[in-house]
N, CA and C atoms as a LAMMPS dump frame, in Angstrom:
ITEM: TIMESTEP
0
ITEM: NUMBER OF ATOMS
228
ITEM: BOX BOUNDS ff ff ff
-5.0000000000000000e+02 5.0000000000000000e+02
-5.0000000000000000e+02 5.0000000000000000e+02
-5.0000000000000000e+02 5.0000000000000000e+02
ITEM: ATOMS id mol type element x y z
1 1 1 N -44.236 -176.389 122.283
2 1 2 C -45.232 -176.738 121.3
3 1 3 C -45.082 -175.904 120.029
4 2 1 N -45.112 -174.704 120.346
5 2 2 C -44.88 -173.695 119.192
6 2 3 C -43.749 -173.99 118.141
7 3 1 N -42.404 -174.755 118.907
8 3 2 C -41.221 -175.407 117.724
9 3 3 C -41.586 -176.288 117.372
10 4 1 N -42.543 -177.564 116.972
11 4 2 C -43.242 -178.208 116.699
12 4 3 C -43.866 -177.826 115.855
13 5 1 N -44.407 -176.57 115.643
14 5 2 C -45.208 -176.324 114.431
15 5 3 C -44.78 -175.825 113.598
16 6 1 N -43.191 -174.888 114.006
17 6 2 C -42.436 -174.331 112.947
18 6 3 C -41.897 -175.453 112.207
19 7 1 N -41.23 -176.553 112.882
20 7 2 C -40.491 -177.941 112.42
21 7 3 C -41.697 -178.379 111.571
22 8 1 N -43.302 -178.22 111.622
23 8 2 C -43.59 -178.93 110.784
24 8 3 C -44.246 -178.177 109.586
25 9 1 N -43.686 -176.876 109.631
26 9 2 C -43.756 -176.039 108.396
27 9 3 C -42.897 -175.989 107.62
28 10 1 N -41.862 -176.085 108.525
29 10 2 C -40.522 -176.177 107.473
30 10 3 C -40.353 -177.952 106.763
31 11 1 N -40.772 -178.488 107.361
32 11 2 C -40.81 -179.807 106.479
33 11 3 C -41.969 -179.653 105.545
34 12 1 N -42.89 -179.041 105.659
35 12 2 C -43.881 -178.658 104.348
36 12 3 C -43.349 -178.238 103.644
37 13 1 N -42.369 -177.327 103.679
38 13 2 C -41.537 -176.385 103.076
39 13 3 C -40.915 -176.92 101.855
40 14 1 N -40.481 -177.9 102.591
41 14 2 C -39.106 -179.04 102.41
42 14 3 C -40.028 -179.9 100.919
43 15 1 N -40.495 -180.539 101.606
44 15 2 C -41.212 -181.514 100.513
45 15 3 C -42.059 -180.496 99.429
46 16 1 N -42.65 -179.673 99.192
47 16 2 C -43.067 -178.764 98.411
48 16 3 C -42.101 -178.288 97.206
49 17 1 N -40.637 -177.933 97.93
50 17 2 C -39.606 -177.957 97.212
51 17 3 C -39.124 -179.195 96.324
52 18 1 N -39.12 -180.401 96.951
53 18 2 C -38.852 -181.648 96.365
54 18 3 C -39.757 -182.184 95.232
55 19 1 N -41.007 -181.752 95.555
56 19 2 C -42.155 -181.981 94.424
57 19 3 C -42.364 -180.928 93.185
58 20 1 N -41.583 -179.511 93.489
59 20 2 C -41.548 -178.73 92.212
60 20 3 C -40.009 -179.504 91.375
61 21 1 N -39.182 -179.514 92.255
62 21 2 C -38.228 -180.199 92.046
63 21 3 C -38.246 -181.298 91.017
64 22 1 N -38.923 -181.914 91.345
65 22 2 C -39.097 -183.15 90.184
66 22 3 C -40.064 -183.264 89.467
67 23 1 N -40.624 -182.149 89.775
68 23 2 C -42.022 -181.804 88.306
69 23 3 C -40.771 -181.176 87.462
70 24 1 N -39.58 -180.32 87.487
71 24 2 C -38.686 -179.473 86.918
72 24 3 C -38.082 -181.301 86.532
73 25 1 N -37.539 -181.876 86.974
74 25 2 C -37.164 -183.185 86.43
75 25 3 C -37.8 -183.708 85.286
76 26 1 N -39.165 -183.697 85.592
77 26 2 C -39.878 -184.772 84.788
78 26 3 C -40.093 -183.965 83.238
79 27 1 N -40.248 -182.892 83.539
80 27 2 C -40.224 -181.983 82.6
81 27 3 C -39.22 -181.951 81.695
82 28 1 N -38.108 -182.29 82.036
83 28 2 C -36.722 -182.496 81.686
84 28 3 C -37.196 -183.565 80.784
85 29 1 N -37.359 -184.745 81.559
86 29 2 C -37.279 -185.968 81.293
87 29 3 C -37.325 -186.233 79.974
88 30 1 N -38.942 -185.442 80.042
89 30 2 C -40.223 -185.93 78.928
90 30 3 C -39.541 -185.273 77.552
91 31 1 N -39.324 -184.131 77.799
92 31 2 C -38.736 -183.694 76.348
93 31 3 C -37.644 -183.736 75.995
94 32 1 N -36.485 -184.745 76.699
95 32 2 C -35.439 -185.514 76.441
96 32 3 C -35.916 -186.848 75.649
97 33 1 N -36.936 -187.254 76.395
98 33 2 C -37.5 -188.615 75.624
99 33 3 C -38.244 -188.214 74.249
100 34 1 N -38.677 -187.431 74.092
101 34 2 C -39.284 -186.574 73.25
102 34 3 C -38.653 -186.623 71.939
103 35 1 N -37.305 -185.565 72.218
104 35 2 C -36.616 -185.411 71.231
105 35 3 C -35.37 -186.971 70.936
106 36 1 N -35.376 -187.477 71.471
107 36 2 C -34.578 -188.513 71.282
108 36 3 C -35.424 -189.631 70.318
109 37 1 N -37.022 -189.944 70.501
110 37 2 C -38.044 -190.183 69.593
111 37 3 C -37.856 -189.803 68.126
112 38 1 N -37.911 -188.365 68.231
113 38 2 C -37.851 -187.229 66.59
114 38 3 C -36.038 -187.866 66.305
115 39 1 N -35.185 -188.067 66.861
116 39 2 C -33.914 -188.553 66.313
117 39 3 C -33.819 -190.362 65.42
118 40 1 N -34.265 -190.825 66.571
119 40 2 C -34.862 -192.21 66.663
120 40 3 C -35.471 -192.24 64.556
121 41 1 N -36.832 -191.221 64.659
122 41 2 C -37.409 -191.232 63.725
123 41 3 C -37.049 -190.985 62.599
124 42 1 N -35.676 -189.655 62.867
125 42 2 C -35.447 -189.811 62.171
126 42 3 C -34.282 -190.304 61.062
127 43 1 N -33.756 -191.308 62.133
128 43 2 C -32.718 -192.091 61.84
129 43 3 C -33.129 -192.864 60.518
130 44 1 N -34.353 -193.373 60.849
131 44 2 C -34.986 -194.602 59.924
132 44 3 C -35.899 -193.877 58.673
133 45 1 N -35.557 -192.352 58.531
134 45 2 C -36.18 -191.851 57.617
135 45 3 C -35.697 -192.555 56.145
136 46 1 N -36.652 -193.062 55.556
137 46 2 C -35.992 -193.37 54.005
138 46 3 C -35.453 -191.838 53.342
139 47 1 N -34.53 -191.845 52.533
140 47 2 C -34.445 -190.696 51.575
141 47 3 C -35.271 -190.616 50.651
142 48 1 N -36.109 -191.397 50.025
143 48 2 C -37.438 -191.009 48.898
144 48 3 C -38.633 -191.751 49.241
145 49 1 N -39.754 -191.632 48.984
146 49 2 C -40.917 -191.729 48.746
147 49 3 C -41.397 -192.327 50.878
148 50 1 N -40.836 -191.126 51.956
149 50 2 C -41.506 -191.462 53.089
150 50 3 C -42.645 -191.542 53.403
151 51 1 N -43.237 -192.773 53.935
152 51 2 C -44.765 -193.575 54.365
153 51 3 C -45.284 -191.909 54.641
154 52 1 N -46.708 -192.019 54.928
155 52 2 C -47.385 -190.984 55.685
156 52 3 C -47.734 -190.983 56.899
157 53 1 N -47.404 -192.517 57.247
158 53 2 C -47.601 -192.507 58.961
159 53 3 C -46.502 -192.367 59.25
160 54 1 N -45.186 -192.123 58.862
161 54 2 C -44.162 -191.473 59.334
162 54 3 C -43.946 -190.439 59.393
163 55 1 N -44.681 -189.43 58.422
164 55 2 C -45.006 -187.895 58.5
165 55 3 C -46.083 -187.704 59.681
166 56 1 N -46.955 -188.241 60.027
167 56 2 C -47.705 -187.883 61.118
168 56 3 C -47.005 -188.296 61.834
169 57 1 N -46.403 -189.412 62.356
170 57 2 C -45.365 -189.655 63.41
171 57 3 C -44.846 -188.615 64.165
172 58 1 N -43.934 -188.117 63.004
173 58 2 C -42.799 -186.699 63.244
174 58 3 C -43.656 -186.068 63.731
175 59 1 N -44.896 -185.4 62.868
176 59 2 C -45.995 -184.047 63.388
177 59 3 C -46.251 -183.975 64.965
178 60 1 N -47.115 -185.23 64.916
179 60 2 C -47.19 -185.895 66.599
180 60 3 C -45.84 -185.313 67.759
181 61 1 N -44.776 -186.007 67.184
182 61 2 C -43.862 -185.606 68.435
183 61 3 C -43.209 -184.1 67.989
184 62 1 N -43.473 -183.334 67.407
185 62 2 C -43.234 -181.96 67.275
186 62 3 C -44.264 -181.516 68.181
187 63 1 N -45.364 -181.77 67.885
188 63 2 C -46.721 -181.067 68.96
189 63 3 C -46.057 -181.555 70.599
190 64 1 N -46.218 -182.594 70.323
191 64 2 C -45.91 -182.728 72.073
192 64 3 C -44.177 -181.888 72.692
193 65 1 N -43.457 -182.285 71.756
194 65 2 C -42.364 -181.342 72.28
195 65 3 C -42.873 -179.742 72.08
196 66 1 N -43.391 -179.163 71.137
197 66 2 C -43.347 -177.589 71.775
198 66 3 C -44.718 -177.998 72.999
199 67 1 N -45.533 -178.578 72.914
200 67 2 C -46.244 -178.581 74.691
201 67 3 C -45.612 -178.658 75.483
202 68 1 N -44.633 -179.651 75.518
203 68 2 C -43.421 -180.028 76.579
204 68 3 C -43.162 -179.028 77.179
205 69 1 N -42.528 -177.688 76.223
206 69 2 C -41.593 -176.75 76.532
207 69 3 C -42.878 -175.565 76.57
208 70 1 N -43.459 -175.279 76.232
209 70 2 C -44.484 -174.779 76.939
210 70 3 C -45.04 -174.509 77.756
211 71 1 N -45.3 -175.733 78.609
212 71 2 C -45.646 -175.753 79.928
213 71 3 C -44.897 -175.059 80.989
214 72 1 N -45.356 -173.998 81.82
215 72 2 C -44.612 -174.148 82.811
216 72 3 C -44.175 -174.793 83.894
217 73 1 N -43.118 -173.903 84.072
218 73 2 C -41.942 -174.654 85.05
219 73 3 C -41.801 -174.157 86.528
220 74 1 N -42.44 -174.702 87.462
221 74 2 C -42.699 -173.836 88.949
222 74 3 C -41.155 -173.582 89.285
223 75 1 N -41 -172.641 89.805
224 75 2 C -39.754 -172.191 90.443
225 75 3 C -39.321 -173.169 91.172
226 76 1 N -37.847 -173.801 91.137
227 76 2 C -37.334 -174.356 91.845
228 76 3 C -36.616 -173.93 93.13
């Protein structure tokens, strides 16, 4: 009985790992998608007289990318 409970600690173990694991993924993810947005944006930047909802645009995904990277990152 007693290996039974170790087996089902170590599979707690297991999946605990898999779920910091892909919080460390998603984390990835987001500020890959992030910055690929700010590229995106600023591909289509005119060279003179840029809209102002394209300046808040940019602002917007600057805030969320330094949050992005901000956040911590549980030990993998």
């Amino acid at each position: 009985m007693a290996r039974g409970l170790a087996g089902s600690q170590d599979s707690g173990r297991s999946t605990l790992a898999r779920r910091e694991g892909s919080k460390v993924a998603e984390a990835g993810t987001l500020i890959k998608e992030i910055e690929e947005q700010i590229a995106d944006l600023k591909a289509r930047w005119p060279a003179h007289s840029v809209p102002p909802s394209m300046w808040r645009e940019l602002e917007e995904l600057e805030e969320k990318l330094e949050e992005a990277k901000r956040e911590p990152v549980p030990d993998a």
